[in-house]
N, C-alpha and C positions, 0 to 999 in steps of 0.2 A: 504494500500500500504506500503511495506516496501524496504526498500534500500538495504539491501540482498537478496533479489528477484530480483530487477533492477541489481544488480552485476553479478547477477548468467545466466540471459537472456542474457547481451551484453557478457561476461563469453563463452556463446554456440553460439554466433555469430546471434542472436537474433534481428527484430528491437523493439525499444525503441518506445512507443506512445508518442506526443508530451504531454499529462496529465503527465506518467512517468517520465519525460524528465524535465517538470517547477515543481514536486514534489521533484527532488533531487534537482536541482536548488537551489530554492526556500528556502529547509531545508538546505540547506548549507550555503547559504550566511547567514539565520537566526540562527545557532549552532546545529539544534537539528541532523542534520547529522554531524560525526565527523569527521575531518582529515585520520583515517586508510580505512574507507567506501568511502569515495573521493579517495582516493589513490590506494583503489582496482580495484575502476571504470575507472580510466583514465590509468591504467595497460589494462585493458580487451581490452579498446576504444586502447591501442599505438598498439594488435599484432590483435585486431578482427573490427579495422575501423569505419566506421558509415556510411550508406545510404541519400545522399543527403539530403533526407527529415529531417533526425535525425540531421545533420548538421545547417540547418538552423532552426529548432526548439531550438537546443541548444543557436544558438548563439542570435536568439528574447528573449528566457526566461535569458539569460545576461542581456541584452538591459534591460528587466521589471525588472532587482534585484533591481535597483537605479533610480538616476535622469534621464531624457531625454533630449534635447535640443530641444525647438519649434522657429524651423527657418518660423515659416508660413507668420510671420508678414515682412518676407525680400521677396522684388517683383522679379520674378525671379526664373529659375532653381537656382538652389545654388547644386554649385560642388566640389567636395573635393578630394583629393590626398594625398593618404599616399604611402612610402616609407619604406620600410622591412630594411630599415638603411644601413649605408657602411660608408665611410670614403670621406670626402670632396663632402659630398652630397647638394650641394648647390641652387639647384632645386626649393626650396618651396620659399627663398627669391626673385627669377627670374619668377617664377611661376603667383604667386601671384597679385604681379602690371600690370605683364602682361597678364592677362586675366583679369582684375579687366579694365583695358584698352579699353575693347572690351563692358564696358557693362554688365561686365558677374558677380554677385556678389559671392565675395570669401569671407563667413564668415565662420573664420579660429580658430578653438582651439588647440593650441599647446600645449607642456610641455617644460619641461628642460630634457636636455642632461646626461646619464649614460653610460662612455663608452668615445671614443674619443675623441669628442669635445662637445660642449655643445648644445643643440637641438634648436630648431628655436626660443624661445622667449629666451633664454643666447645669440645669434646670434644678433638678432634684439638690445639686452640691450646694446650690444657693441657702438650701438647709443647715443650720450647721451641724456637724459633725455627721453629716450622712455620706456616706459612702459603699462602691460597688464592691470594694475588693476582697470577696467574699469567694471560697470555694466552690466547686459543681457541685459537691456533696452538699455544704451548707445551705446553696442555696435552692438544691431540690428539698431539703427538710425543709426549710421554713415557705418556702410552695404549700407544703403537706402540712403546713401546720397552720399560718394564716393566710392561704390561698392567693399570696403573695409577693413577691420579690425580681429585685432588678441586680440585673450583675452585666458587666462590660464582653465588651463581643470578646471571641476568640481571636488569638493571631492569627490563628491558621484558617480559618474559615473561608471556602471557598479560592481558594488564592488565585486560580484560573479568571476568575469574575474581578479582581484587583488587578491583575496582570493585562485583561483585553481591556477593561474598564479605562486604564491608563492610557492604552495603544489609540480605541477610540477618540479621545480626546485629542489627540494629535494627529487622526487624519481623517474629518468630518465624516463620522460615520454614529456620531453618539446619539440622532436622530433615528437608526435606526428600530422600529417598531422590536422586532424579535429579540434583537441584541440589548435594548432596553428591559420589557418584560422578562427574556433570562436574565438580566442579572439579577433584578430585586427579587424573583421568585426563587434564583438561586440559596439567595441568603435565609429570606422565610423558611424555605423548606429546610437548610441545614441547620433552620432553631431548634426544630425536633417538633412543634406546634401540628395538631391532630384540623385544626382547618383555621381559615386564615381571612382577613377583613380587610380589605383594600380600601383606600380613602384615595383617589385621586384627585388631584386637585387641573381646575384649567380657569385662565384669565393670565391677566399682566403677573401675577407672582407666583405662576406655576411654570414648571417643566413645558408640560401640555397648552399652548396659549388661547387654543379651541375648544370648544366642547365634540366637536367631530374626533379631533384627536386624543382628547381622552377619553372617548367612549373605546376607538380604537384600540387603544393600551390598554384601558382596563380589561375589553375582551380578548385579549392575546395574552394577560398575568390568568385568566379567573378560568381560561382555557385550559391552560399547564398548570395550574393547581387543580383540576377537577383530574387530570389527563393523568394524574402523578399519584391520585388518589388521595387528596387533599381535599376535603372540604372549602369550596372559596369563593368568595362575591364580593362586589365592589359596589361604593357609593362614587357617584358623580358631582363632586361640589365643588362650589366656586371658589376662586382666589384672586376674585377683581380688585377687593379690598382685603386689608388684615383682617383675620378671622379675630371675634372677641375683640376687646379694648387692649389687652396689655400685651406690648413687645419688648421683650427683656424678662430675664432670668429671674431674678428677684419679685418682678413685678407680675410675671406666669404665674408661679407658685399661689401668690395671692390671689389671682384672679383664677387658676383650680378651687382653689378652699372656695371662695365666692358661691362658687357654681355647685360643687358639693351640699354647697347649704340650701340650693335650689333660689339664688340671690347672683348669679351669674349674667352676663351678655346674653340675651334672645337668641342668638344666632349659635354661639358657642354649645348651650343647652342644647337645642334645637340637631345639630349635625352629633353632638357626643350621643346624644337619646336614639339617631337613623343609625347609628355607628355599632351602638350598645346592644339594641335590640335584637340585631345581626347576630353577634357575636352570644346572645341570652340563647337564642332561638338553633345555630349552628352547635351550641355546647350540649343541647336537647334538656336544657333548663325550661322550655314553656313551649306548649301546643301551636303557638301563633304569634307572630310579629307585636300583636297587639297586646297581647298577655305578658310577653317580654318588657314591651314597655312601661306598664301597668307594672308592674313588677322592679323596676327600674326606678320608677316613680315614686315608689314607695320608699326604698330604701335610703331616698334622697329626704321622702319626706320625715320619715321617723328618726336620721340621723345615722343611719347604721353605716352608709358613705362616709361620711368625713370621719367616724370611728376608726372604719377600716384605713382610710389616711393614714391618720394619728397612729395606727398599730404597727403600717406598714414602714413610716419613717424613725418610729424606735425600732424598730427592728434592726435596722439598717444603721443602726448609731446617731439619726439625725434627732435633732430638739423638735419633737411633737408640738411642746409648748405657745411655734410658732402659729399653730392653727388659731388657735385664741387670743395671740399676741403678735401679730403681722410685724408691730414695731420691732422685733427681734431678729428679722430676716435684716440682710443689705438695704440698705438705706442711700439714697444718691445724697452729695451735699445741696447741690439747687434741684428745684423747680422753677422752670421758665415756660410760662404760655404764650403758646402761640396763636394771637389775636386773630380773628376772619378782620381780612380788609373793606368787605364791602358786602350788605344784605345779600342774601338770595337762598338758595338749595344745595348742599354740599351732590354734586355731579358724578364724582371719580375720586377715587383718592388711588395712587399707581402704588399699587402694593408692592414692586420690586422695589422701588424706589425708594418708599417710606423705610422699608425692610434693611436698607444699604445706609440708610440717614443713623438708625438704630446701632448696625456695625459699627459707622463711622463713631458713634459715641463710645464704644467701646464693649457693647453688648454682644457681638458676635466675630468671627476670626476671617481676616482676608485670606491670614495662611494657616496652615498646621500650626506654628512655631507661635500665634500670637496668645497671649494671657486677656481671658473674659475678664469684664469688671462686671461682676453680679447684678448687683444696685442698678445700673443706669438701663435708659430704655422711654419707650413712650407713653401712655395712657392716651388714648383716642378719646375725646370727650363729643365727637359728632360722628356720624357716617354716613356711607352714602346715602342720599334720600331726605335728610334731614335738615332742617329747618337753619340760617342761623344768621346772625344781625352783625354789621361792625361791630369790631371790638372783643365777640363772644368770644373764649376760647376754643380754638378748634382740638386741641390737644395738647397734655401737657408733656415737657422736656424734662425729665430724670436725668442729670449729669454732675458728673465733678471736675466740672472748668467750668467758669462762669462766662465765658466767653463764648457763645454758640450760633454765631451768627452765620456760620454756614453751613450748621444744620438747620438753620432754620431757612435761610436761601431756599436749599433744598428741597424742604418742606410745601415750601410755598408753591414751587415749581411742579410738585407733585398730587396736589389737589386744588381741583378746579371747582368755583360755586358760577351756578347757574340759576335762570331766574324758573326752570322748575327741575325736576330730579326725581327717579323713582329707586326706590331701593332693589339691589338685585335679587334676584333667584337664587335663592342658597345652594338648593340641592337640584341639581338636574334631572340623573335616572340612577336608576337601582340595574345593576348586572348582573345574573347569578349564573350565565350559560354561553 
């Protein structure tokens, strides 16, 4: 078997044998395939596709490059939820306790954040003294004990999917459909999770900047996870504007607890309840979508959500405390609002934008190499659709320079008032097939 022969078949729009398929794999994640030969192949796969079946073969021989994760010893569906990223995604901290609430075990392997703010275990550190760096044993016992816990990805996980993931990026092919979908399904499936929740996101502060293309995506990940024998579906939501009010570390956290209390953003509530119910309903916790939610609702209302919080971040070493004491988390030194210039209807607000103003404060990393500051970040105090006079504030500045005149530039640049404005469509469509 040679790799210029596999180039030359997907080349003529050819399918690929799953043998084929873990031979280039395989030699690439090990050297003996080189960088221009991978590079040819994921040219061929961005303008000549891949057949379902080629799809999920690619994305199992990922899963076999590396480590796997064996959830068997946690009792239990075990269901997981990834998100295609956006700006003020604060989902997985509201997510999490509250299906972990129901019964339902959420062992969670997260990373750190590249890009706006910092990803769910920089979120969660903004706790003090909470921390991932917890054993696989430890942290499948306390799965089986409070139906709960997060611990830091592996190194070896998938290393084939880090290795094209790389090459992609450096010769425009990271658009393509298959080779997207493998990757992220790669990773889900080597959590070890029994079925699995997609959240994709499309607008200005998603991946996906259509909703054609992320119907697309979503039904090519929810393909190869049913294909793999994964349980799997996707919600279709928006990311015209930041999801929820708060971007930034410190200021997430707080605005999870909010929302736990059932005292949360409309919007945030609203996608974590389409997200939840999924995920109730997939683990075979309730007869119906509806019952899931109802169920969901409950535990928000009686408290037994923010409990599960509070348990879940002692657990983990963090100060619980700050559930009832927000003043205990990071704190910015200023607050700076930023004035509406002139009456009318908040229009747009450019979620990538907003989301990069955020970084630039120090809330999220341009590189690997950069240090989060917890504290800073922004509070939205309008959105889209929304009413607002000179002078109101459109949202507040969380920072420690008092100098922020070109995040605020920025700002200004990035949402537009108009003299009328409708709020968006949160959720587009449901995908299960």
């Amino acid at each position: 078997m040679r790799m210029v022969d596999l180039i030359a078949k997907k080349r003529d729009g050819r399918e690929l044998s799953a043998e084929e398929i873990q031979f280039m794999v395989q030699g690439y994640t090990e050297g003996s395939i080189p960088d221009y030969q991978m590079s040819a192949f994921a040219m061929a796969v961005f303008f000549k596709d891949m057949t379902e079946r080629e799809r999920a073969d690619l994305t199992m021989a990922m899963v076999h490059s590396g480590d796997t994760i064996d959830l068997s010893a946690i009792e239990g569906v075990k269901v997981d939820k990834h998100s295609t990223g956006g700006v003020g995604d604060t989902t997985t901290l509201v997510l999490a306790p509250l299906v972990a609430a129901l019964d339902i075990p959420v062992a969670k392997m997260s990373g750190r954040g590249l890009g706006h703010t910092g990803g769910t275990i920089d979120k969660l550190e903004a706790v003090p003294g909470f921390h991932v760096e917890i054993t696989k044993e430890e942290f499948v016992e306390r799965v089986n004990t409070s139906r709960i816990a997060v611990i830091g990805q592996s190194g070896n996980l998938t290393p084939a999917d880090k290795k094209l993931y790389a090459l992609r990026d450096v010769t425009a092919t990271v658009d393509a459909v298959p080779l997207i979908a493998s990757s992220i399904m790669s990773k889900k499936i080597a959590a070890g999770s029994d079925a699995i929740v997609l959240d994709v996101k499309t607008g200005a502060g998603a991946f996906m900047k259509t909703v054609d293309d992320a119907k697309e995506l979503a039904h090519a990940m929810v393909s190869i996870g049913n294909n793999v024998g994964r349980r799997t579906m996707a919600v279709i939501s928006d990311m015209s504007q930041p999801l929820g009010l708060a971007i930034g570390n410190a200021l997430e956290i707080q605005e999870a607890i909010d929302t736990l209390r059932g005292k949360g953003p409309k919007d945030l509530e609203e996608l974590c309840l389409a997200l939840g119910r999924q995920m109730v309903y997939l683990a075979g916790k309730a007869k119906s979508l509806e019952d899931a939610e109802e169920m969901l609702q409950e535990v928000i209302r009686n408290g037994k959500a923010l409990a599960k919080f509070k348990e879940f971040l002692a657990s983990q070493g963090g100060d619980a405390s700050v559930v009832d004491q927000p003043e205990r988390l990071p704190q910015a030194a200023y607050r700076i609002e930023l004035p509406a210039k002139q009456d009318g209807y908040v229009a747009a607000m450019a979620a990538d934008e907003i989301g990069t103003a955020a970084m630039m404060l120090g809330a999220g990393r341009a590189t690997k190499e950069d240090e989060i500051d917890l504290a800073v970040g922004l509070m939205l105090n309008k959105k889209v659709g929304d009413l607002v006079r000179a002078g109101e504030s459109l949202l507040t500045i969380h920072a420690n320079r008092e100098d922020v005149q070109d995040i605020m530039d920025m700002l200004y640049a990035s949402i537009t008032i108009a003299d009328q404005a409708e709020a968006p469509v949160l959720i587009y469509d449901i995908v299960t097939e």
